[in-house]
C-alpha positions in Angstrom: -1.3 -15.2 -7.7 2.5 -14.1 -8.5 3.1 -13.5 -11.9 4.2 -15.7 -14.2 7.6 -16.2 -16.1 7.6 -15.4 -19.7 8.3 -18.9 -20.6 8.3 -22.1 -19.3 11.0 -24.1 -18.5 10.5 -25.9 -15.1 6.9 -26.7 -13.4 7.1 -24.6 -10.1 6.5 -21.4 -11.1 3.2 -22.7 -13.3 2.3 -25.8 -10.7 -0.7 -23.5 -9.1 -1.9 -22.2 -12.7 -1.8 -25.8 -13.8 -4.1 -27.0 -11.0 -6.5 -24.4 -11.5 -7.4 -24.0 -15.6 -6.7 -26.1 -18.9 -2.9 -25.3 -19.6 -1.5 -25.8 -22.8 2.6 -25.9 -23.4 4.0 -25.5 -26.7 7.5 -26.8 -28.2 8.8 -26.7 -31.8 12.2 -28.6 -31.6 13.2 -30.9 -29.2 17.0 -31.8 -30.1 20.5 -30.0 -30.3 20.5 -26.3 -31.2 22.6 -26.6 -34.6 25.3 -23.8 -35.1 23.8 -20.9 -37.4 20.4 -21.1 -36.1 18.6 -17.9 -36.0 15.5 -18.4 -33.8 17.7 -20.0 -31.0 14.6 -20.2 -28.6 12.7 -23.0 -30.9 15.1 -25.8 -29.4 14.5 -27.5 -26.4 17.1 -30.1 -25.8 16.8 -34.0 -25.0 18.1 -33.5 -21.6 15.8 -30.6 -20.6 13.0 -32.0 -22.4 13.5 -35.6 -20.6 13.6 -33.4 -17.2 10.7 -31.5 -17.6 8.8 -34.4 -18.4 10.2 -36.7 -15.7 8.8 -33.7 -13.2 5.4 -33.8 -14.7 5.2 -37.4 -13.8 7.0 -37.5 -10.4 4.5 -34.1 -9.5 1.6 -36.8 -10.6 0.5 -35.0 -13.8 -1.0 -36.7 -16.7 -0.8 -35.5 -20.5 -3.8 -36.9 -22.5 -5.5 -37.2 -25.7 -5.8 -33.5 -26.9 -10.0 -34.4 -27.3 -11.0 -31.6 -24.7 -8.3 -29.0 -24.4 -10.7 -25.7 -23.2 -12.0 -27.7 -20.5 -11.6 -25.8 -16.9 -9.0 -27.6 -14.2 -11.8 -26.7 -11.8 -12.0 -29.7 -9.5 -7.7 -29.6 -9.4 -7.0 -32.5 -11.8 -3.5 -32.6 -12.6 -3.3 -32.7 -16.8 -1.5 -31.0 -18.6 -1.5 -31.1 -22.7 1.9 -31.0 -25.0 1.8 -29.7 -28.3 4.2 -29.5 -31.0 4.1 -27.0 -34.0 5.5 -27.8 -37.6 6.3 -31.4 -37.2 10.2 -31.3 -37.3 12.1 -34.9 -37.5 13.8 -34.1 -34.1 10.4 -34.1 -32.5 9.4 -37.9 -33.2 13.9 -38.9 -32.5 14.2 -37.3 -29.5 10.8 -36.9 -28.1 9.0 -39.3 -28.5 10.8 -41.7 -26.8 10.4 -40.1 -23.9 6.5 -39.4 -24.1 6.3 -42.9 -24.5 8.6 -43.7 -21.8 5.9 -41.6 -19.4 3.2 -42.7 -21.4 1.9 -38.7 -22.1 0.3 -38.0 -25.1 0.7 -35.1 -27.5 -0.5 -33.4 -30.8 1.8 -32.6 -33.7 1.1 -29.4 -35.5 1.7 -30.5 -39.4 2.0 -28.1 -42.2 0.5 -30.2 -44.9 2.5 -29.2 -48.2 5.9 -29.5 -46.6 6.2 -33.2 -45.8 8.8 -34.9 -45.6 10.4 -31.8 -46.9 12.3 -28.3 -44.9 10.6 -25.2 -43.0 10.9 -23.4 -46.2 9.1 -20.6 -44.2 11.9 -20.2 -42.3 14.8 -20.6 -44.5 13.3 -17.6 -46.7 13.8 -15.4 -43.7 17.6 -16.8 -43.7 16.9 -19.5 -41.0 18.8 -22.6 -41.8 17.4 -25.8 -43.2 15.9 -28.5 -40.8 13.9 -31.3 -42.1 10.2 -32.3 -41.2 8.4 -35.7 -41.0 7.4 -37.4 -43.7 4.2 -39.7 -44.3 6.0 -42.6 -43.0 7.5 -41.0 -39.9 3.9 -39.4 -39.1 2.5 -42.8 -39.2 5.0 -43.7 -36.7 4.2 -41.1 -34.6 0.5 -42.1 -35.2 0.9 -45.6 -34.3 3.1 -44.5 -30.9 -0.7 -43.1 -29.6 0.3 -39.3 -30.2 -2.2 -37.1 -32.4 -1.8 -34.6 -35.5 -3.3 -31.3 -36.1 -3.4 -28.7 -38.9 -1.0 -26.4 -39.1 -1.8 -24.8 -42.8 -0.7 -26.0 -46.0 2.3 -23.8 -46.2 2.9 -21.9 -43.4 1.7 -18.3 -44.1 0.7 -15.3 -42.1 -3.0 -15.9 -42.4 -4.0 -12.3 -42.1 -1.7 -11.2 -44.6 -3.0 -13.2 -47.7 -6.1 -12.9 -49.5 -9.4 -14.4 -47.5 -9.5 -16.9 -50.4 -6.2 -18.2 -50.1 -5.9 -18.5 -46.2 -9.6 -20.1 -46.7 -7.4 -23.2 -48.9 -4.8 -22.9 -46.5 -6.9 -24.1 -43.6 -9.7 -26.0 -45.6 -7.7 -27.9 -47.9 -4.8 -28.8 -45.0 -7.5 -30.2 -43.1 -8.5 -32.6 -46.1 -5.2 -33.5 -47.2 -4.3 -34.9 -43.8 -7.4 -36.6 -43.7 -7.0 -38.3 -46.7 -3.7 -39.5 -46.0 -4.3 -40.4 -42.4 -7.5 -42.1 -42.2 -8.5 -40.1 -38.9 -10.0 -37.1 -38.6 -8.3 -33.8 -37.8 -9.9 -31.3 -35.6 -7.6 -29.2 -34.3 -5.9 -26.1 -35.8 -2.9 -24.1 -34.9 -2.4 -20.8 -36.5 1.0 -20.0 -38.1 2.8 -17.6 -36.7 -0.2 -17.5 -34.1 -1.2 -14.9 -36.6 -5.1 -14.5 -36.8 -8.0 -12.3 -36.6 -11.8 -12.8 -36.4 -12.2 -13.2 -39.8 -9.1 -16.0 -40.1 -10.9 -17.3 -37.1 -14.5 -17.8 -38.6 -12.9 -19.7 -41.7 -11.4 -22.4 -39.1 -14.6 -22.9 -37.8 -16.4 -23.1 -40.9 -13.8 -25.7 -42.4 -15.2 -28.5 -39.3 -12.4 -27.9 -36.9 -13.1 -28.2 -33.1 -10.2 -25.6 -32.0 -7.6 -23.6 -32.6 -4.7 -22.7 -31.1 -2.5 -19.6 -31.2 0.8 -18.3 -29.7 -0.8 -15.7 -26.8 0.7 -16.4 -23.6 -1.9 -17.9 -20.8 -4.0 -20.6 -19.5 -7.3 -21.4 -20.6 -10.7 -20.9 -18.5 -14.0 -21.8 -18.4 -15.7 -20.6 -21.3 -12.1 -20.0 -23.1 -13.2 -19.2 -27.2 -12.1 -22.8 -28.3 -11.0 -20.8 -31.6 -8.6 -18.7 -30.0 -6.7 -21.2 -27.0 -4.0 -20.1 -25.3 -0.5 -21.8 -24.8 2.8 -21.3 -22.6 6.1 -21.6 -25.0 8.7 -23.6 -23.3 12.7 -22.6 -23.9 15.3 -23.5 -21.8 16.0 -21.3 -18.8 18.0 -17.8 -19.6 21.9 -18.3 -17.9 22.2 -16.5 -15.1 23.0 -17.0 -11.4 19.3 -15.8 -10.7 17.4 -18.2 -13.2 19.9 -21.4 -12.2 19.4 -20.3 -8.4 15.9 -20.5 -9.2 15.8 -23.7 -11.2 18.1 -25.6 -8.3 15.2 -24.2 -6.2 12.6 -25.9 -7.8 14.5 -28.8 -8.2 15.0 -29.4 -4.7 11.5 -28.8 -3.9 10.2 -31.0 -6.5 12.4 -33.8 -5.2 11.3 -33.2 -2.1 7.7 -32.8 -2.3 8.1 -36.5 -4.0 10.5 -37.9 -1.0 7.3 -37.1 1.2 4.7 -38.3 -0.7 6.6 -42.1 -1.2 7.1 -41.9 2.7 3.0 -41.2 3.2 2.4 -44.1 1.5 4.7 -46.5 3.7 
């Protein structure tokens, strides 16, 4: 198998990958890059975001409930599963129209402190203020068919705080959305991706049924469900090989759909 890009940003270079183990894609932001932004590859417009999603469809893949995510591809099912980390406003504007428009289904990373509030984790590192979903947005997003997840209660490097502490953060994140909710929340994501064994054992201890982190790569049989994998999507990098490459796919993604319709005559 040829190797993979670092990110992903169209379904050609991932399609065999996808048909052959549990893949996982992750987005933060899906809306306009706004001028000053520091970690520019967090943004995923509408446009793109409607395209890659329109491909998933048309190439006859499904995006589900998030119930089973370390489950092996084996037998070629096309599925893939969305996720989204922090729960920014844009998501539910500008996505989820479109999930619902294709009728995928996604989980929503939320960091439970920070409703309705900013990513005050970035803005201490000089990022700039963009807001995040509050309760009634959530329940929005809830009622749409898309799922929530933990994401901490305040966004900190888990392996860099006190066992204690990063013990409240992912206990006590876990309860608060349940309490709000009314649904139970099994599914964790590490901030930062930042964990160890240790950070690890204390997710699984507080009732959760995975966990998610930031290391590039698709999920096999017998994947730790504590440590999943997920490919980060960005838009393409601007050069005349990457758009020669995207036109590429294009084309064969049309045309691989042209045939199919014309089998079915």
């Amino acid at each position: 198998m040829r190797e993979l890009p670092r990110y992903y940003s169209s379904l050609e270079p991932f399609r065999e990958t996808f048909l052959k183990s549990r893949c996982i894609l992750t987005y933060h932001h899906v809306g306009p890059r706004p001028r000053g932004v520091r970690i520019k590859g967090l943004f995923v417009g509408p446009r793109l975001f409607a395209r890659q999603m329109e491909e998933l469809s048309e190439e006859k893949f499904s995006a589900r409930t998030y119930r089973d995510p370390a489950k092996a591809n084996l037998s070629g099912q096309r599925e893939v599963l969305l996720t989204f980390d922090d729960g920014f406003v844009d998501v539910l504007e500008n996505a989820l129209p479109i999930l619902k428009q294709y009728n995928f289904c996604s989980i929503q990373f939320l960091v439970a402190d920070l409703l309705g509030r900013t990513n005050e984790w970035q803005q201490k590192a000089g990022d700039i203020s963009q807001p995040l979903m509050n309760e009634e947005q959530i329940r929005e997003w809830l009622s749409a068919g898309q799922e929530i997840g933990a994401h901490s209660l305040t966004h900190p490097w888990l392996t860099r705080i006190p066992l204690m502490q990063a013990k409240e953060e992912i206990t006590a994140s876990k309860k608060k959305l349940e309490d709000w909710f009314g649904r139970p929340v099994e599914h964790f994501c590490y901030p930062y991706g930042d964990w160890n064994p240790a950070v690890r054992d204390l997710v699984q201890e507080a009732g959760y049924k995975t966990a998610c982190t930031t290391e590039r790569g698709s999920n096999e049989a017998g994947q730790d469900l504590f440590a999943l994998k997920r490919f980060t999507v960005r838009y393409p990098t601007r050069s005349w090989k990457s758009v020669a490459a995207w036109l590429k796919a294009r084309v064969w993604s049309r045309a691989a759909s042209v045939a199919r319709s014309s089998s079915n005559w």
